[in-house]
C-alpha positions as CSV (number, residue, x, y, z in Angstrom):
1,X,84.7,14.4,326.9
2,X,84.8,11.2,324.9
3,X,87.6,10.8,322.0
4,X,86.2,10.7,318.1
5,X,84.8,7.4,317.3
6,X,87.5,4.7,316.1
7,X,87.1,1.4,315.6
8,X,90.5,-1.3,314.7
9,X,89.6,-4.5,312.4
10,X,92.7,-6.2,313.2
11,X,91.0,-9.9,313.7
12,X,89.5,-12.1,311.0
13,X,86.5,-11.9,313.3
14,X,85.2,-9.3,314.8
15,X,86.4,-5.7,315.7
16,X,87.4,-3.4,319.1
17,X,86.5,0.1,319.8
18,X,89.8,2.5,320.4
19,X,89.9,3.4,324.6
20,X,88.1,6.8,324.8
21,X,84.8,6.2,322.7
22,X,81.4,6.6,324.1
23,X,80.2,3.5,325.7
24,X,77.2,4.5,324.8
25,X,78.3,3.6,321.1
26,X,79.2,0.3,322.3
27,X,76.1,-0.9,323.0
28,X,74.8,-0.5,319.6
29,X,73.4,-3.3,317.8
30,X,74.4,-1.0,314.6
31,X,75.8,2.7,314.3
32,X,72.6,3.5,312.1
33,X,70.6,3.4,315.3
34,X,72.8,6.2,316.7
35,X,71.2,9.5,317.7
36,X,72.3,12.3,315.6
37,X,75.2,14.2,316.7
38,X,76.8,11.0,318.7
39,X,79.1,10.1,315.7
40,X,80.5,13.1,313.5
41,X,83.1,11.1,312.5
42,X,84.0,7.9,312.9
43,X,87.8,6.3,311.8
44,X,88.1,3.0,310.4
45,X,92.1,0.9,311.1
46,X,91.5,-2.0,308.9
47,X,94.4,-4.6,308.5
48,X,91.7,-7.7,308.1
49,X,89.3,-6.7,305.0
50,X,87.1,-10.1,305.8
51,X,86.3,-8.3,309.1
52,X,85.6,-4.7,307.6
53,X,83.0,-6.5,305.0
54,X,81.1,-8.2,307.5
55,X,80.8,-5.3,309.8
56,X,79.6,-3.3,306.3
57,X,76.7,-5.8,306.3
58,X,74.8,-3.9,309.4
59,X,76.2,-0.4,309.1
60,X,76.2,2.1,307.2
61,X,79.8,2.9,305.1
62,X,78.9,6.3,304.8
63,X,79.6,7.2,308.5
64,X,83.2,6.6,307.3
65,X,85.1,9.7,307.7
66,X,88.9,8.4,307.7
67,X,90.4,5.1,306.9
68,X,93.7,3.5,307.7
69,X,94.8,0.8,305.8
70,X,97.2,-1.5,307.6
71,X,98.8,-3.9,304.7
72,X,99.8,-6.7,306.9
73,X,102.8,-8.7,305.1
74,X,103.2,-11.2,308.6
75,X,101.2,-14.8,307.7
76,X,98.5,-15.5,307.9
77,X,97.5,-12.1,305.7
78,X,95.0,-11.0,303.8
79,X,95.0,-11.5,299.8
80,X,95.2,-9.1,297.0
81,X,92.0,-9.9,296.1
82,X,90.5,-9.7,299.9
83,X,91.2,-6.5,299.5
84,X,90.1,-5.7,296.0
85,X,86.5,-6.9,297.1
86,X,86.4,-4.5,300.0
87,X,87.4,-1.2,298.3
88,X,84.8,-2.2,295.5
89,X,82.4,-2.0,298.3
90,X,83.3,1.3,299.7
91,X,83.6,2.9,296.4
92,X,79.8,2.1,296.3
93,X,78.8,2.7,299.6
94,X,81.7,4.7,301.6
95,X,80.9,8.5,300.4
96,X,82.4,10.5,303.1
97,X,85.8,9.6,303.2
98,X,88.0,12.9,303.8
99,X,91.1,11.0,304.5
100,X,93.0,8.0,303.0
101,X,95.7,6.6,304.8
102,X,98.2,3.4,304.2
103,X,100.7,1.7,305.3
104,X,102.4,-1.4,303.3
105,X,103.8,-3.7,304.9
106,X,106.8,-5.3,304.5
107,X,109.6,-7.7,305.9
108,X,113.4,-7.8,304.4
109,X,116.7,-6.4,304.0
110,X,116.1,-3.0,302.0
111,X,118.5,-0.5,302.7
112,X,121.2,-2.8,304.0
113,X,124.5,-3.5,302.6
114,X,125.2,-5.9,299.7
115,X,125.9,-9.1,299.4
116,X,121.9,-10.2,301.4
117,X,122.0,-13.5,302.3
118,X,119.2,-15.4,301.7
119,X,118.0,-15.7,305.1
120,X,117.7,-12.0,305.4
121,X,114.7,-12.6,302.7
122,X,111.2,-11.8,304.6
123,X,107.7,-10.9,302.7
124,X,108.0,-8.2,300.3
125,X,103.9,-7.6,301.5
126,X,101.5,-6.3,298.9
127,X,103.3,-3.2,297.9
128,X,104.4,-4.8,294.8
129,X,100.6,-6.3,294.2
130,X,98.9,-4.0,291.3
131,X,95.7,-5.7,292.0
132,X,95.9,-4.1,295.7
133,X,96.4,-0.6,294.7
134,X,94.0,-0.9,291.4
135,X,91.8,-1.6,294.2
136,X,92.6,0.9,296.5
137,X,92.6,3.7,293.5
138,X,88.6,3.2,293.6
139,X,87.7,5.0,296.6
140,X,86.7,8.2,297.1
141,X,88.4,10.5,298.9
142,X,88.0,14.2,299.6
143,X,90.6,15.6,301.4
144,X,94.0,14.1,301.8
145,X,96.0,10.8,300.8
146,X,98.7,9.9,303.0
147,X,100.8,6.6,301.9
148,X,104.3,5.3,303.8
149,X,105.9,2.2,303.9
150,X,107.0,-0.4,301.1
151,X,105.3,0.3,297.6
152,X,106.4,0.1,293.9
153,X,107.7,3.0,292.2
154,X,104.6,4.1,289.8
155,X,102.1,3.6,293.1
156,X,102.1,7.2,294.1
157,X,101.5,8.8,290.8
158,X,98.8,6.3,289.7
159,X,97.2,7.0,292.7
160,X,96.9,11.1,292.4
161,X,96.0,10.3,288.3
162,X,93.0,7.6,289.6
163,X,91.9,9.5,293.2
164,X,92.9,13.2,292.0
165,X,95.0,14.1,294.9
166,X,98.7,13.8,295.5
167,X,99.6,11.0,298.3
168,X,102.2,12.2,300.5
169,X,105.2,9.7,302.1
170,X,106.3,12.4,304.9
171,X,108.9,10.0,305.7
172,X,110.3,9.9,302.4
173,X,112.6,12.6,302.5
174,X,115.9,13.3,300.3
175,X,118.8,11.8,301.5
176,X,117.2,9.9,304.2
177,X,117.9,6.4,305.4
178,X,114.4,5.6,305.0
179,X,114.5,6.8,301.0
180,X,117.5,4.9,300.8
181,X,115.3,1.6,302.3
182,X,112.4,2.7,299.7
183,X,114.6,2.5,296.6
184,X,115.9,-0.5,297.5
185,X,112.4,-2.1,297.4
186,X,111.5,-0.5,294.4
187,X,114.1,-1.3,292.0
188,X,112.8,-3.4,289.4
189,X,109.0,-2.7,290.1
190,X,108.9,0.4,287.5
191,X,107.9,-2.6,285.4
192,X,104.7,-3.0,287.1
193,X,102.3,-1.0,285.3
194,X,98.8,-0.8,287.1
195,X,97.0,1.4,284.6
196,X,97.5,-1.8,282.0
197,X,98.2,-4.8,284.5
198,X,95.2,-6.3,285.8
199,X,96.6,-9.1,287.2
200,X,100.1,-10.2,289.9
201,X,101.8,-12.4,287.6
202,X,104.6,-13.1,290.2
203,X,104.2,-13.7,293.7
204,X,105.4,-10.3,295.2
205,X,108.1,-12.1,297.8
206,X,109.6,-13.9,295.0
207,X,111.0,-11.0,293.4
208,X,114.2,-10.3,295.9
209,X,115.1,-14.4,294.9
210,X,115.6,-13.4,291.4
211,X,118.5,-12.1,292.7
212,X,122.6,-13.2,291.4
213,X,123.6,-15.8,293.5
214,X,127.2,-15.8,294.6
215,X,129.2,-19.0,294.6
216,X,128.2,-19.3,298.6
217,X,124.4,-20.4,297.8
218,X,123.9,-18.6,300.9
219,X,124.2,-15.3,299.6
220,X,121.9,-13.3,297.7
221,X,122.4,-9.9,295.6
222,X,119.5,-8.2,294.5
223,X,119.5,-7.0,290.8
């Protein structure tokens, strides 16, 4: 018994099958050639859009059944608008998605004590990007949207408003280092407003510098 089809996109080339899958789907030139019955679902883990597009040239988006998104913050990632391009093309072509799934990114000192020093500073990712999730609100899903990570503050309930479901964060929970981690990211970001923003004004690491600096130029506090 083989697992369900699953295929990572985690190169800026290229793509690899998860351990498990039919070999038999492996040596298709394109999944449209595949008998019926061989794929009734297939999962797509996408952290390089480039990759996804080009593979979208031979086959068909509609044997898209679930999709991770991977929001990769570590350099060299993809852009805003990378992504923008790609969920415009599966909001045309990807019809069958049941279930949504993503992760953003994110490198920095959320949740820690204050005073941060500045070295503690990573890549705030694209969960402060409102051209990534005005992107991502054009797909069509049909059964579930599950979001975790670091995102701004009005993310979720755009995203239930624009997909008409309710993205769930099951590791967000009430009283919970990881809330505590979250809020820390979001604070400051309720001015990001994605259903009138159409465009990242501010480049999204930048935002933890705007700190207070104490007298030691070495230390950061985040407003």
């Amino acid at each position: 018994m083989y697992s369900p089809p699953y295929i990572f996109f985690h190169h800026p080339k290229g793509y690899s099958w998860d351990e498990g899958t039919d070999p038999a789907l492996h040596k298709l030139r394109t999944l449209n050639d595949a008998p019926d019955g061989l794929i009734p679902s297939l999962t797509i883990n996408v952290s390089q859009p480039d990759a996804l597009m080009t593979w979208l040239r031979k086959n068909n988006a509609a044997l898209i059944s679930d999709l991770f998104v991977f929001v990769d913050a570590a350099s060299p990632a993809a852009s805003a608008q990378r992504w923008y391009l790609l969920f415009d093309k599966l909001r045309r072509k990807a019809m069958n998605i049941q279930n949504l799934s993503v992760y953003w990114d994110a490198d920095g000192p959320w949740g820690r004590p204050t005073p941060w020093r500045l070295e503690d500073v990573g890549h705030s990712g694209l969960g402060k990007s409102v051209v990534f999730v005005r992107g991502l609100a054009l797909l069509k899903v049909k059964k579930s949207v599950n979001i975790t990570g670091w995102y701004a503050k009005l993310w979720p309930g755009y995203l239930k408003e624009k997909l008409g479901l309710e993205p769930v964060d099951k590791q967000n929970v009430p009283g919970s280092y990881r809330r505590r981690e979250l809020k820390d990211y979001q604070r400051g970001t309720q001015r990001l407003n994605p259903w009138t923003d159409t465009k990242d004004t501010v480049p999204w690491d930048q935002d933890l510098r705007k700190g207070s600096f104490m007298s030691d130029a070495s230390l950061l506090r985040y407003r």
